[in-house]
C-alpha positions in Angstrom: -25.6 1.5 14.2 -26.8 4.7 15.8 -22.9 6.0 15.6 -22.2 5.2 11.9 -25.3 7.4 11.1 -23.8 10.3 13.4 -20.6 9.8 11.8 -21.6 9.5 8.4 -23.6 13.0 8.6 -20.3 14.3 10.2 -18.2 13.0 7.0 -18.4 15.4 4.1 -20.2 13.4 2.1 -21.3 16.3 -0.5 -18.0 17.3 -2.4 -16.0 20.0 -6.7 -14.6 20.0 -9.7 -18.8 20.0 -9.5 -18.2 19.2 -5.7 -14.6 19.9 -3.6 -13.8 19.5 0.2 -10.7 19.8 2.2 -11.2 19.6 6.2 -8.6 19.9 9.3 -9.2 17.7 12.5 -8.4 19.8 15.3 -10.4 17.4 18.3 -11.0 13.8 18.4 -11.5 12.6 21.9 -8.8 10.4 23.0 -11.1 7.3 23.3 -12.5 7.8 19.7 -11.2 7.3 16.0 -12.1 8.2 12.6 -10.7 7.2 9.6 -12.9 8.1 6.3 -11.2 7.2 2.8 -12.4 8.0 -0.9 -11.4 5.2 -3.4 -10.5 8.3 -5.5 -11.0 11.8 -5.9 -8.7 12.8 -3.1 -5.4 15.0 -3.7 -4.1 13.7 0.0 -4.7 11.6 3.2 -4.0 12.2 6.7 -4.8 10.1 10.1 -8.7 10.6 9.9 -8.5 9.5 5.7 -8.3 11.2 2.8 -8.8 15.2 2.3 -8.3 17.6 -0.5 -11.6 16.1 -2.0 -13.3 16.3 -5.8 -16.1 14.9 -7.5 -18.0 16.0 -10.5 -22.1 15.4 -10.6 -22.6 12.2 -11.5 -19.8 10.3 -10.4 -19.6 7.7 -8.3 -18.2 8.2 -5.0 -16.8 4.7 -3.0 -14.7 4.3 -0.1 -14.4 3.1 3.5 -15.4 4.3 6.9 -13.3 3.0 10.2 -14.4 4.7 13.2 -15.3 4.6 16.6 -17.1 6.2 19.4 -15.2 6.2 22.7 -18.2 6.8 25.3 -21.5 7.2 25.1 -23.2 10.7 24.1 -26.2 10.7 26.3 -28.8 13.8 26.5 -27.2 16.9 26.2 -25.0 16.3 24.1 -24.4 18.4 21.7 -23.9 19.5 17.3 -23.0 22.9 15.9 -22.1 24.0 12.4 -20.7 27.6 12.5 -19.6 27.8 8.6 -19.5 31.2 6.6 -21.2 31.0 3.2 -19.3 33.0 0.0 -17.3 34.6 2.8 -20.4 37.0 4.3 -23.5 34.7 5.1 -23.2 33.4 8.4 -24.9 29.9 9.2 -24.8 28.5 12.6 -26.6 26.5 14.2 -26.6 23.9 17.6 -29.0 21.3 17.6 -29.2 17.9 20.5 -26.8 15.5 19.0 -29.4 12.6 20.0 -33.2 12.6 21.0 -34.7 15.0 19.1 -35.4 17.0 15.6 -32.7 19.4 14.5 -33.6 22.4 12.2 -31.9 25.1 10.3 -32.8 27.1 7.4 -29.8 26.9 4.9 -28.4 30.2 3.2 -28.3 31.3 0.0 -31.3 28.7 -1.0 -33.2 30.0 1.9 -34.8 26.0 2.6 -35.8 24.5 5.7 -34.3 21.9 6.7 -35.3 19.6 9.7 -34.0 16.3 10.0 -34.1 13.6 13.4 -31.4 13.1 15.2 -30.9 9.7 16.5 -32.5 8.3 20.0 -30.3 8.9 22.8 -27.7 7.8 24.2 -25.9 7.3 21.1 -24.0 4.5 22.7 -20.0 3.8 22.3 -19.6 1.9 19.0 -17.6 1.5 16.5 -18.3 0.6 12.2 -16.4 -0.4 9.8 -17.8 -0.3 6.5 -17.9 0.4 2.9 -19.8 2.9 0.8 -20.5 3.0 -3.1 -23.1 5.9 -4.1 -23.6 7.6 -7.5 -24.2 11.4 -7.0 -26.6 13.0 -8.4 -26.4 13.6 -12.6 -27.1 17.4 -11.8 -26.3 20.2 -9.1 -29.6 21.4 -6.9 -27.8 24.7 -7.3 -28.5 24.7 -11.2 -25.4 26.5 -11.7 -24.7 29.0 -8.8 -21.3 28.2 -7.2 -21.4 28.3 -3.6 -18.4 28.5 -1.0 -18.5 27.6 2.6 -16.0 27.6 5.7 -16.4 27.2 8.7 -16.4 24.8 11.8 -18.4 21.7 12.7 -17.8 19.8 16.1 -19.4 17.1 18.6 -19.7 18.0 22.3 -20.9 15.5 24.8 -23.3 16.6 27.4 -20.5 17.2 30.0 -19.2 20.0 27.7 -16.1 17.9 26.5 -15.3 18.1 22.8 -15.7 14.5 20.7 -15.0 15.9 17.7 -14.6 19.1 16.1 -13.2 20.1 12.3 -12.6 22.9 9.9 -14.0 22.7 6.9 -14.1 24.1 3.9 -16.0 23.3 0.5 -17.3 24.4 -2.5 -20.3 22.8 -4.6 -21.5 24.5 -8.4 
């Protein structure tokens, strides 16, 4: 259970016509797999699920999650985000992927944000589920169109990559 939260942070759950996401995997350990799929909304699908992503306010968002963790990630393990907001904000940050808080203050909005990270080890798993949410009815960013790009990966406390993708979004 511990690795579908870590995996469901790692999906881009947020996404525009209100909401729109595209990402590129470029490292999945060899012992893992993810597979994360939109009932619709999605322009294209790859190996890891479906991509080229959009969802107006409101909407509901379904779909599936098929995934697996290869090996444990123990203490020192590690998650970074290193996006680019509208092109010229930088926000990066590398938190402990399990055992303790993480904390970044988001651009643009200028918010604190600190949220736990799961105990550790975050032991090898796998999960297999479904999802059905309704976004929200209204954008937190009452208007303002935002743009990000960037990079978000998974290293395991030996330094070796679990996961590690290129994203890019845009939420109004």
């Amino acid at each position: 259970m511990k690795f579908s939260s870590l995996a469901l942070s790692l999906a881009p759950a947020l996404v525009v016509a209100d909401i729109e996401f595209s990402r590129t995997i470029t490292q999945l350990s060899a012992d893992s797999h993810l597979a994360l799929k939109f009932d619709a909304g999605c322009a294209s699908e790859d190996d890891y699920g479906s991509n080229d992503c959009s969802f107006a306010w409101g909407s509901e968002v379904s779909g599936s999650i098929d995934a697996a963790l290869g090996h444990d990630l123990n203490e020192g393990s590690t998650f970074a985000v290193d996006m680019k907001i509208d092109t010229f904000l930088s926000w990066s940050f590398s938190c402990a992927a399990c055992g303790s808080n993480c904390t970044t203050t988001v651009p643009v909005v200028n918010q604190d944000v600190n949220f736990a990270m799961p105990p550790c080890p975050i032991t090898a798993a796998g999960v297999a589920q479904t999802f059905d949410e309704v976004l929200p009815a209204d954008s937190p960013l009452k208007g303002v169109k935002v743009a990000a790009s960037g990079t978000i990966s998974v290293t395991d406390e030996t330094g070796a990559g679990v996961i590690s993708m290129d994203l890019t979004a845009t939420v109004q």
